[in-house]
C-alpha positions as CSV (number, residue, x, y, z in Angstrom):
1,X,-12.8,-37.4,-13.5
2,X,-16.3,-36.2,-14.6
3,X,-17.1,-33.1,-15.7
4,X,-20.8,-31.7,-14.9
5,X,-21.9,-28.7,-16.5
6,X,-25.7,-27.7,-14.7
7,X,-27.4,-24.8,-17.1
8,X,-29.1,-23.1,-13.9
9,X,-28.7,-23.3,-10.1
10,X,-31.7,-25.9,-9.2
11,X,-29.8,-27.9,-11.7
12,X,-26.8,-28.0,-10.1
13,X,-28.8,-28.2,-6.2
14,X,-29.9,-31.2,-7.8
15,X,-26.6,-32.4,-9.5
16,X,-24.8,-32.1,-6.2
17,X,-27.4,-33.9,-4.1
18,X,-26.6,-37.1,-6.1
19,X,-23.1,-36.7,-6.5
20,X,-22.1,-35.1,-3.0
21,X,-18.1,-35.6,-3.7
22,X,-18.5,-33.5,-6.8
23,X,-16.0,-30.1,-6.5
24,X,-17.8,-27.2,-7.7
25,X,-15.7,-24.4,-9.7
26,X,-16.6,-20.7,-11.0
27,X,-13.4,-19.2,-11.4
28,X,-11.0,-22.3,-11.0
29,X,-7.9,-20.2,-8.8
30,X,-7.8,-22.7,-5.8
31,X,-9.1,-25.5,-7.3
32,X,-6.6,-25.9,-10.6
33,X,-3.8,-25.2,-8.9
34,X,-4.3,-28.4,-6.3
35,X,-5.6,-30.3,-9.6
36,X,-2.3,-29.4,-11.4
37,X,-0.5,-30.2,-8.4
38,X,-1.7,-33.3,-7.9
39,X,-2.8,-32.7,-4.4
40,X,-6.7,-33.3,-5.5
41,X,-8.1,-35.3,-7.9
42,X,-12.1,-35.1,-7.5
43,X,-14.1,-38.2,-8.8
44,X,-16.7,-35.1,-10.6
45,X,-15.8,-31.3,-11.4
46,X,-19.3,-29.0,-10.9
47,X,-18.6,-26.2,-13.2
48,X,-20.9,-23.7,-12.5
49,X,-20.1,-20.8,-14.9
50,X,-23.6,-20.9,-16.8
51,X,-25.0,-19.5,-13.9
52,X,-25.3,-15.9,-14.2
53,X,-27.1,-15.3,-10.7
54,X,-23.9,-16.4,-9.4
55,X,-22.2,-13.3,-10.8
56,X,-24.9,-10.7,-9.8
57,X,-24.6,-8.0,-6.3
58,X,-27.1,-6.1,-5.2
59,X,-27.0,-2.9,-2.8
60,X,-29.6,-3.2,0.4
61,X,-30.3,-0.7,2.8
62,X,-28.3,-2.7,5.7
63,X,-25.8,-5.4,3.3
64,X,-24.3,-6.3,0.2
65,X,-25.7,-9.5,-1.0
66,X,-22.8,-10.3,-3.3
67,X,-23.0,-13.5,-5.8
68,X,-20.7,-16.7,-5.0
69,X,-19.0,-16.0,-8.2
70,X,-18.8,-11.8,-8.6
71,X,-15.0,-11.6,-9.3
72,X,-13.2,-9.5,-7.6
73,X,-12.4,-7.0,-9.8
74,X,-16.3,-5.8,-9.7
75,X,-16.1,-5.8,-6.0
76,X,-13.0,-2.9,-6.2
77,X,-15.1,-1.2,-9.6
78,X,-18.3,-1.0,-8.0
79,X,-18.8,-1.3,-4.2
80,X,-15.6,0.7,-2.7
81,X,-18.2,2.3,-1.1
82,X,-19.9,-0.1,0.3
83,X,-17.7,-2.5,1.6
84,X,-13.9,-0.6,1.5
85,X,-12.1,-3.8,3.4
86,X,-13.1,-6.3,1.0
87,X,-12.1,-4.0,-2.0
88,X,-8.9,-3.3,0.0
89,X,-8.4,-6.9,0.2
90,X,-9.5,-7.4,-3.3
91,X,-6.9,-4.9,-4.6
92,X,-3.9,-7.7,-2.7
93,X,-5.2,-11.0,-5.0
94,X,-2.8,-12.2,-7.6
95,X,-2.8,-10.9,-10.6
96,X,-5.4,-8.8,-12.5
97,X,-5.9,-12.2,-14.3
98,X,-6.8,-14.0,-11.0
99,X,-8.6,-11.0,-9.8
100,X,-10.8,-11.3,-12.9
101,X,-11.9,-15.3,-12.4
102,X,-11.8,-15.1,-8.3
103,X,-14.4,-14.5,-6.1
104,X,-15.4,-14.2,-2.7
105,X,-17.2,-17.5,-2.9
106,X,-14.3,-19.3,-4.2
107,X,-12.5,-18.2,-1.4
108,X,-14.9,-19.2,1.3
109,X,-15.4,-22.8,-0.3
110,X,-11.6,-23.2,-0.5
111,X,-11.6,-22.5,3.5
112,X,-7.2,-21.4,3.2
113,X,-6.6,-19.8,6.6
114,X,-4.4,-17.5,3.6
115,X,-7.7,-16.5,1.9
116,X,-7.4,-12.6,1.3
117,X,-11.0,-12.2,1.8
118,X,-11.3,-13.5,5.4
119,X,-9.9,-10.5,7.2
120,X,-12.7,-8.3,5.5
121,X,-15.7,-10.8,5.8
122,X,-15.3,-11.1,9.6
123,X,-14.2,-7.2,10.3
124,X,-17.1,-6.0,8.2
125,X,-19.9,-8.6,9.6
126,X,-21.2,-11.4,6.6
127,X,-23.2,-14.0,6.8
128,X,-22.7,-16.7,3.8
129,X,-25.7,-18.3,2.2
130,X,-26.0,-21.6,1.2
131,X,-28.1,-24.1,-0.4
132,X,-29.4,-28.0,-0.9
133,X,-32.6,-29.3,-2.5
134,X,-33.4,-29.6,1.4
135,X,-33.5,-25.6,1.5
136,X,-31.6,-22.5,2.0
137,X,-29.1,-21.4,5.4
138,X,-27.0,-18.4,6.4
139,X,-24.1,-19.1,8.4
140,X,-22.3,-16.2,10.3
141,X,-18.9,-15.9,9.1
142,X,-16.9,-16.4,11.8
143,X,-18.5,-19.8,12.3
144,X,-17.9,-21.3,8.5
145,X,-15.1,-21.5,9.0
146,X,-14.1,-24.8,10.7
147,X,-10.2,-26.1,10.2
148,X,-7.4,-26.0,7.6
149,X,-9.0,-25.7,4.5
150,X,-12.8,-27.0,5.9
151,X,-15.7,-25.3,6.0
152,X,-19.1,-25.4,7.6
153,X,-20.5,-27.0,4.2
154,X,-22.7,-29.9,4.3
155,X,-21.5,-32.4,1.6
156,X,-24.8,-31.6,-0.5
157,X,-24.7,-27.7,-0.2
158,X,-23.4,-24.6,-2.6
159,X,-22.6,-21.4,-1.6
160,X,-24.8,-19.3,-3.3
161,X,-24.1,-15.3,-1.6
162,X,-22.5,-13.5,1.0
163,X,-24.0,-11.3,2.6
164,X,-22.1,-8.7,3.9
165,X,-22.8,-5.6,6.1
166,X,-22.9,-1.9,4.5
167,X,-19.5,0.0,6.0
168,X,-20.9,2.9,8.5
169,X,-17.5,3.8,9.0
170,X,-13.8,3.6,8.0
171,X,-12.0,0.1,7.0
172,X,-8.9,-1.0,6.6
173,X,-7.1,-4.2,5.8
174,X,-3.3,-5.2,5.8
175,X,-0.9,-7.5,4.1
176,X,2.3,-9.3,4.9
177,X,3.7,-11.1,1.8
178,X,7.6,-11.7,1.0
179,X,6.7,-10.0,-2.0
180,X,4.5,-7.4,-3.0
181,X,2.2,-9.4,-5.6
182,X,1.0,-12.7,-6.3
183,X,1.9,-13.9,-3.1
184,X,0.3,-15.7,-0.8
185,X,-0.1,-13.7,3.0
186,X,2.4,-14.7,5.8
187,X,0.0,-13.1,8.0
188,X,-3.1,-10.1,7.1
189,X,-5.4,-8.1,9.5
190,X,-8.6,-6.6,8.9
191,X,-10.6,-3.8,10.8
192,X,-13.8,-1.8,10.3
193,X,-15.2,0.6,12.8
194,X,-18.7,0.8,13.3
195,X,-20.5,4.0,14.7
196,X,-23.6,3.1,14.5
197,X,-23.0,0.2,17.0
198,X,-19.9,1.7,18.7
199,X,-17.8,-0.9,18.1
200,X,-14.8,-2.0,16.2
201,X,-14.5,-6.0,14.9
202,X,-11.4,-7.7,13.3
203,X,-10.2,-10.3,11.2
204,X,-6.8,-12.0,11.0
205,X,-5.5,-14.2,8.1
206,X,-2.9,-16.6,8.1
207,X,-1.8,-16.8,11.6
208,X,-3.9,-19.9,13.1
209,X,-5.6,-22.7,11.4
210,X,-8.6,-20.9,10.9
211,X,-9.4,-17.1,9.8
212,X,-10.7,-15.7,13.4
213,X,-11.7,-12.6,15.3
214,X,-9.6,-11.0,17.8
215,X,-12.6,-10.8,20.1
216,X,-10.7,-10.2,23.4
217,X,-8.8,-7.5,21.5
218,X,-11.9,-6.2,20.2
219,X,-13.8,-6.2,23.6
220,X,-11.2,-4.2,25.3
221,X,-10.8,-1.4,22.6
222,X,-14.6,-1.2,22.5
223,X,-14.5,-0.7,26.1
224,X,-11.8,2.1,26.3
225,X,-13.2,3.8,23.5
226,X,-16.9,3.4,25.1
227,X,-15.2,4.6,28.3
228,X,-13.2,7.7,27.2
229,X,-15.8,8.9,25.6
230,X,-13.5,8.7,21.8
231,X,-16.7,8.0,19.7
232,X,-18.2,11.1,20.9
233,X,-15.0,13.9,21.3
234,X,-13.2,12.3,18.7
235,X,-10.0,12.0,20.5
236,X,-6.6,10.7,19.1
237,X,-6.7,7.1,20.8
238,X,-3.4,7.3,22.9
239,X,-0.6,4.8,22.9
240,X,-1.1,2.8,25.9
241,X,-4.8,1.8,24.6
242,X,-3.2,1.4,20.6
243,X,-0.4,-1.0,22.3
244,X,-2.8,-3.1,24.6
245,X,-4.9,-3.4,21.3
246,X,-2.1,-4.4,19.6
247,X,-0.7,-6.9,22.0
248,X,-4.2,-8.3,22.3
249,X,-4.4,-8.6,18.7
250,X,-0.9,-10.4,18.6
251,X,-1.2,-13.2,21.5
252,X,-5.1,-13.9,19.6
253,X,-2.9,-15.8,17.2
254,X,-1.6,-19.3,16.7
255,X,0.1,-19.7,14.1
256,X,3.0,-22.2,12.7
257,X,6.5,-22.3,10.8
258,X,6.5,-22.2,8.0
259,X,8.7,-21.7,4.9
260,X,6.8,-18.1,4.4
261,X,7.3,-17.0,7.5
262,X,8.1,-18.2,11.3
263,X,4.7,-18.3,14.3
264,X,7.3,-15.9,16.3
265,X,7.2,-13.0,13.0
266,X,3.2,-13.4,12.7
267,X,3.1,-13.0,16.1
268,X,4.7,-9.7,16.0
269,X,3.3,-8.8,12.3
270,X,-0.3,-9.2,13.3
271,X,0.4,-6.6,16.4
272,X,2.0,-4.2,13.8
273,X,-0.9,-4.5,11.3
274,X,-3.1,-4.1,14.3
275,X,-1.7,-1.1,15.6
276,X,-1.3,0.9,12.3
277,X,-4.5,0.1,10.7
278,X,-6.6,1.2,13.9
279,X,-4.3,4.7,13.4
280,X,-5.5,5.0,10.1
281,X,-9.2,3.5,10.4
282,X,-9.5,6.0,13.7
283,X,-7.8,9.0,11.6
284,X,-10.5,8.5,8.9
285,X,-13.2,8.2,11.4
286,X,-11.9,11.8,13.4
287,X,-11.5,14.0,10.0
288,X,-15.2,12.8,8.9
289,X,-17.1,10.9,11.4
290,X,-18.6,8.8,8.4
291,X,-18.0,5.8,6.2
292,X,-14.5,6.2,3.9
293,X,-13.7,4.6,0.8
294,X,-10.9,2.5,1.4
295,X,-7.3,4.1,0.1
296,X,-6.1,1.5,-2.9
């Protein structure tokens, strides 16, 4: 195995354009593990820790454009505010140790259906940019991802940013584990409400091949709410609409047995998940009628 160690980013653009096989690492929390495991063994290692851009965030007026390596620890010090999911999320990774080397990027490229981070990106609205010495690409979230561990990658691109959507209103995200730290998820949910738009979007983790949207969950709570008139009167959402959500939520699924957990309990976990966290999303949303920072 060769090790490549690029000093800057058009250094390693170039690097991976002639060595497309080569595995890039930042923080090394997916990648050693299936290393030390002996379930990968890459013919070239891209480490790309000299490259500080990698680690930097800025605040926009609409997004977060949020480096490929920015650990997750910045993410819950710094931008709770801006994007409360993905600190949620954040707060559920490992250990503080692990939380300290991973990143949002290093999640995306690793492509787990598992990934903590999914939930958030898709609720919240991302967009991840990439790049190749042939130029630079932004992929919507939701269509990165593209099987068990794959991604939307070209063999000769990096993942450079996400871009991620300022919250306008409350988030939440969920866990299932059969523990409550370093664990990987049996099954997660994420939601974010957004008032500006009207709508509410999703993301589940862990409970089909691919992180994924409950979209026909989504479209029928976005009409109730439209309907009722709930973003205007701030009404308690009753239980029939909470259930149908829920339900909605649960049969968007496909998950497998595993030994974590069985498809029939993911099923019924994602519903749960689904259920509480638009109580507590909607809650926030009815006390203030503006953007929360997530609970830790």
């Amino acid at each position: 195995m060769d090790f490549l160690r690029p000093a800057g980013w058009e250094e390693a653009l170039a690097a991976k354009a002639e060595h497309p096989s080569a595995v890039p690492i930042a923080g090394g929390t997916d990648v050693m593990v299936e290393i030390n495991f002996d379930h990968r063994r890459p013919e070239y290692l891209m480490d790309l820790n000299r490259i500080g851009e990698l680690r930097e965030w800025a605040v926009g007026d609409e997004d977060v454009r949020l480096g490929a390596s920015v650990p997750y620890t910045q993410i819950m010090e710094h931008l709770r505010t801006e994007l409360p999911g993905l600190a949620l999320a954040s707060h559920t990774v490992g250990s503080p140790q692990i939380r300290n080397r991973g990143s949002v990027g290093g999640n995306l490229g690793a492509a787990s259906p598992a990934g903590d981070a999914h939930p958030a990106l898709l609720s919240a609205g991302a967009e991840v940019e990439v790049e190749s010495v042939r130029g630079v690409r932004r992929i919507p979230v939701e269509e990165f991802y593209t099987g068990v561990k794959r991604n939307a990658l070209a063999p000769d691109e990096l993942i450079k940013a996400v871009h991620i959507k300022k919250a306008s209103g409350p988030q939440q995200f969920s866990k299932v584990g059969t523990r409550n730290a370093m664990v990987i998820a049996v099954c997660a949910f994420g939601i974010a409400l957004h008032p500006d738009s009207r709508t509410v979007k999703t993301g589940i983790g862990s409970a089909a091949p691919t992180p994924l949207r409950a979209r026909v969950a989504e479209d029928f709570l976005n009409a109730a709410l439209e309907e009722g008139g709930f973003w205007d009167n701030g009404k308690v959402i009753t239980p029939s609409i909470a259930k149908q959500f829920a339900d909605l939520a649960s049969g968007a699924c496909n998950p497998i047995d595993d030994v974590r957990g069985t498809a029939k309990y993911r099923r019924h976990a994602v519903g749960i998940m689904a259920r509480r966290t638009l109580g507590w999303t909607w809650e926030q949303y009815r006390s203030t009628g503006t953007t929360l920072e997530g609970a830790a």
